[in-house]
VEXTORBA-224092 format. One line per 8 residues: their letters; for each residue x, y, z of C-alpha. Coordinates in Angstrom, 1 decimal, padded with zeros to 4 digits, always signed. Layout:
! VEXTORBA-224092
A) X,Y,Z; ...
END
This chain:
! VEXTORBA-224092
XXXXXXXX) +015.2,-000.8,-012.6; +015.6,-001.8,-008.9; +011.8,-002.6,-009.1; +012.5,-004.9,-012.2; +014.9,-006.3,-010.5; +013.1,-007.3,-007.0; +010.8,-009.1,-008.6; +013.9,-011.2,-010.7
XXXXXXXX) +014.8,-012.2,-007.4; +014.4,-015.9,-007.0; +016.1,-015.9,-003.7; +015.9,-013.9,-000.7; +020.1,-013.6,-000.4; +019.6,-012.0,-003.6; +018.5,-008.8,-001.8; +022.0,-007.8,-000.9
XXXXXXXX) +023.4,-008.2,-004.1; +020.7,-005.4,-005.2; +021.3,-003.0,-002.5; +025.2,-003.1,-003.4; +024.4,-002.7,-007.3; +022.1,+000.0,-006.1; +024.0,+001.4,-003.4; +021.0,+001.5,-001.2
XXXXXXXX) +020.6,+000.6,+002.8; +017.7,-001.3,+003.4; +015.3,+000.8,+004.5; +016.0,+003.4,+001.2; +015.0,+000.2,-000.8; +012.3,-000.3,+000.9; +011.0,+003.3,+000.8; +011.7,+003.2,-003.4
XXXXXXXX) +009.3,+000.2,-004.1; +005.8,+000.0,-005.0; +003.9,-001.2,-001.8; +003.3,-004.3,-002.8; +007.0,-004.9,-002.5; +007.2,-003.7,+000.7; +005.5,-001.5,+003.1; +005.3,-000.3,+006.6
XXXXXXXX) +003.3,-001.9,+009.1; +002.6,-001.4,+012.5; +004.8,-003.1,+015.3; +002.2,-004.7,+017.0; +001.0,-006.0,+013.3; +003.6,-008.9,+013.8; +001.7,-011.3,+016.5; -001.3,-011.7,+014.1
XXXXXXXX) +000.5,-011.6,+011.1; +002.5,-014.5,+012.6; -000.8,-016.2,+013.9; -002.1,-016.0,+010.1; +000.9,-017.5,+008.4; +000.5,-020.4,+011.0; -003.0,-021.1,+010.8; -002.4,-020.8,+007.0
XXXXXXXX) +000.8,-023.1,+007.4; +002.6,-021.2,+005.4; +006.2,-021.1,+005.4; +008.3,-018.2,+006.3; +011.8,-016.9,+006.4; +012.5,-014.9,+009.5; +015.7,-012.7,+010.4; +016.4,-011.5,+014.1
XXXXXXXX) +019.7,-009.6,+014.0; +022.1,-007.9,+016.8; +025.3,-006.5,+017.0; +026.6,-010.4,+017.0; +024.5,-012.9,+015.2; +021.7,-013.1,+012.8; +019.5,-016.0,+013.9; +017.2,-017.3,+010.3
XXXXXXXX) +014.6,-019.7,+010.7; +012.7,-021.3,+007.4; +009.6,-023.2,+007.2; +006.3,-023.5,+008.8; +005.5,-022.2,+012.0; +003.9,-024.9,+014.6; +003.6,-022.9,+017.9; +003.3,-019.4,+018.8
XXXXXXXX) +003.9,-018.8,+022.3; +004.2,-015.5,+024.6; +006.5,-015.5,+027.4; +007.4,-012.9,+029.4; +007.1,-009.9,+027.3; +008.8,-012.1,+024.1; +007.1,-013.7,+021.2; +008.4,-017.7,+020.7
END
């Protein structure tokens, strides 16, 4: 059922509407789907998956979270850029 209902989603806000109807944190919901779904990658996975979706220019949502904001961004990245131990 939660399966079915992942791929239903049209939206990616959807996704905490299904871990309330499911009563699931996000990394139980994560470890319940096929891994197609979602999987776990390595950490230092991220730079050239990044570098891929740009060259590719593909767009992308991405959520950086702390105990005080969630910053989102949409659309297609331009520039990657390291800087002092960060990824921009």
């Amino acid at each position: 059922a939660l399966e079915n209902d992942w791929r239903a989603m049209t939206d990616v806000h959807q996704f905490f509407g299904l871990l309330r109807k499911y009563q699931l944190s996000r990394q139980q919901a994560f470890r319940l789907v096929s891994d197609d779904l979602a999987c776990r990658v390595d950490r230092h996975a991220l730079p050239s998956l990044l570098e891929t979706v740009r060259q590719e220019g593909n767009e992308i949502m991405i959520f950086v979270g702390n105990r005080g904001c969630v910053q989102i961004f949409t659309g297609a990245l331009e520039k990657l850029a390291p800087m002092r131990g960060w990824l921009n």
